[in-house]
N, C-alpha and C positions, 0 to 999 in steps of 0.2 A: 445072791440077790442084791446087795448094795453096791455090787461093783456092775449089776445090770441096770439100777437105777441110777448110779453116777453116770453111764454111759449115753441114759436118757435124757439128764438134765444138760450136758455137755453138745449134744446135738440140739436140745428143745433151742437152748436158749444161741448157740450158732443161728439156728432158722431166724430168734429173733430178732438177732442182730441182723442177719442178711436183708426180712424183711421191712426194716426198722428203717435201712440204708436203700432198700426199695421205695417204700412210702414216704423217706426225706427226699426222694430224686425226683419223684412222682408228684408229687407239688411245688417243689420248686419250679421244673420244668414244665407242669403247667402255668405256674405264673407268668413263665416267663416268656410261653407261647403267645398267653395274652394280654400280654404288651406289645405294643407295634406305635410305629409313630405316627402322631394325628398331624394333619397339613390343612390349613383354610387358605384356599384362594380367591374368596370371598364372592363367588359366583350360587355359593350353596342355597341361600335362604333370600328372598326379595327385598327391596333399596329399603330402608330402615335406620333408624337413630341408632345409635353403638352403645346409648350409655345406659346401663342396666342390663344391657342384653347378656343372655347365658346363652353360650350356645357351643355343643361337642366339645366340654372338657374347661372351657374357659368364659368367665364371665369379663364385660367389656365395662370400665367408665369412662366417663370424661367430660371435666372440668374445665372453666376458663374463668381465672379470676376466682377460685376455690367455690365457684357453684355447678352446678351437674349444671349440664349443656350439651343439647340437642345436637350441635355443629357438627359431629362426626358422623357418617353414613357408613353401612354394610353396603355392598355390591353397588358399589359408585363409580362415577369414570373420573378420572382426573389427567395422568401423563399421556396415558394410552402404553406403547409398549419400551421400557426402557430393558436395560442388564437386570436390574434387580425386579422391578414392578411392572406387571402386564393388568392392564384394567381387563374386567374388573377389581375394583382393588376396595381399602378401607381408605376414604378420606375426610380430611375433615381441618378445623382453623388450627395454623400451627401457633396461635397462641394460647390452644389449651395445654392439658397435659391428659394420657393416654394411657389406664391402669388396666392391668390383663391379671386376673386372680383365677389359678386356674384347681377345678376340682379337686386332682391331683398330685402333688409333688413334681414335679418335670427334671430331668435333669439334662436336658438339652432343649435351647430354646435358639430361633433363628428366624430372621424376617427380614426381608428389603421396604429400605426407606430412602421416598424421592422429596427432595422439599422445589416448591416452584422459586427458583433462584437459577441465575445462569453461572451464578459466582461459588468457589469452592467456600465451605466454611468450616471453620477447623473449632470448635466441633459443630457439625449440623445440627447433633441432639446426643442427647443421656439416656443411658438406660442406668436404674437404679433397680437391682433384685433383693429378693427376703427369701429367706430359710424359713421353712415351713412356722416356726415360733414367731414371727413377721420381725426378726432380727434381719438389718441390711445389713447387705454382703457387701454395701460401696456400689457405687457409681462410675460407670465403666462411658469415657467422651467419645462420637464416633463423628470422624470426619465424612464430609459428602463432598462427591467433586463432578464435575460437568459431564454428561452422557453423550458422546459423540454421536451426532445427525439428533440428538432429539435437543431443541431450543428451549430455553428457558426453565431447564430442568439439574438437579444435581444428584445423586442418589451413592447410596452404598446398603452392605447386607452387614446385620449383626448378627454376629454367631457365639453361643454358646453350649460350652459345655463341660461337667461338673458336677456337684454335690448340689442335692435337690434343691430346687427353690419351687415355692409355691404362688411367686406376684413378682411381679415387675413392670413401674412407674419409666412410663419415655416423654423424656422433657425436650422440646424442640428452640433451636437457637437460629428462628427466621422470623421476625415481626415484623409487619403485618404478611401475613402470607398463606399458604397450604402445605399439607403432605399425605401425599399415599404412602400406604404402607400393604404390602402384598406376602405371598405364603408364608402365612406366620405357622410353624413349624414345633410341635414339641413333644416328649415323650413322657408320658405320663409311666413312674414307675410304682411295685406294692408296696402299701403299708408294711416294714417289718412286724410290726404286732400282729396284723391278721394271719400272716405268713407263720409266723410261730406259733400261733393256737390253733388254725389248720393242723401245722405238721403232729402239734400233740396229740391232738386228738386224736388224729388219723393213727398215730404211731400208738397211742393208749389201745384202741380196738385192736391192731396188731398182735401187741402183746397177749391182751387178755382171751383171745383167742388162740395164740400159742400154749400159753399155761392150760387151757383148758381140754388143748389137745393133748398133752402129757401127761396131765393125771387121767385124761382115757386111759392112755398108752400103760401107765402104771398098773391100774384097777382090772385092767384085764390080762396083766403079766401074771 
């Protein structure tokens, strides 16, 4: 009889391993389905002031002179169509500054920016990011240089990607002047917290339905 319920527990608790390794795959992999990258081309939502606006994962400010200011518009025209910025686009005075705080941790962020200058300028503008703790990660300069057939324009694309950030401040290096900025680009990834009290949970019923299948298995031996 003992060497038939050791034989029991030796199988109960394999199932609950296997199912355990089932139910950690089984959310993971849903996590991970849904995530996908979000992309604004800024054609979504009608012409509008940018500063306060929340919209699909990411909130919009923007300052000039350290006061909120209207000056930047959603689904604006400005270049028309360069390498990086096809209007509609986001424009707005490039002597604010341009803060995207997005719902989610991102860990890939990317976006074309044209400033109206015919001259290259090294750097055109800053991107400064934060770590979800709003710890900066540094200030990354991005050169902009002259777009061939389109006049009085300079643009380039910034790209990242990396360990999460939740915000990121673009300071532009053209006064008095403008800039669009087009498919801004990023992937919102999960909270490990939620991910792991999911998987407990999920993994606790596992269990406690295996055990409770064994002492059947027992009580009727």
């Amino acid at each position: 009889m003992l060497a038939k319920y050791s034989g029991l527990r030796i199988r109960g608790f394999g199932s609950v391993f296997f199912l355990a390794f089932a139910g950690w795959w089984v959310v993971c992999g849903t996590s991970a389905q849904g995530v996908s990258l979000t992309t604004l081309d800024f054609s979504e939502i009608p012409f509008q002031s940018v500063d306060d606006l929340a919209y699909n994962g990411v909130t919009f400010d923007f300052k000039v002179g350290g006061a909120d200011s209207a000056e930047a518009f959603y689904n604006s025209f400005g270049p028309g169509t360069l390498t990086y910025v096809d209007d509609p686009s986001l424009t707005g005075d490039s002597a604010g500054v341009l803060t995207l705080d997005f719902a989610a941790p991102t860990s890939l962020l990317e976006f074309g920016l044209a400033l109206n200058t015919a001259d290259a300028l090294s750097p055109g503008f800053r991107v400064e990011l934060f770590a979800p703790d709003l710890m900066s990660l540094g200030e990354t300069p991005v050169d902009v240089f002259p777009t061939a057939g389109a006049l009085g324009f300079s643009e380039n694309r910034f790209e990242y990607s990396g360990v999460p950030i939740s915000k990121a401040i673009i300071r532009f290096n053209h006064q008095p002047g403008s800039f669009a900025l087009d498919n801004l680009t990023f992937l919102p990834v999960p909270e490990p917290s939620s991910l792991v009290a999911t998987a407990a949970a999920l993994l606790g019923i596992v269990f406690r339905r295996q055990r409770a299948s064994w002492y059947r298995r027992r009580d009727n031996s």
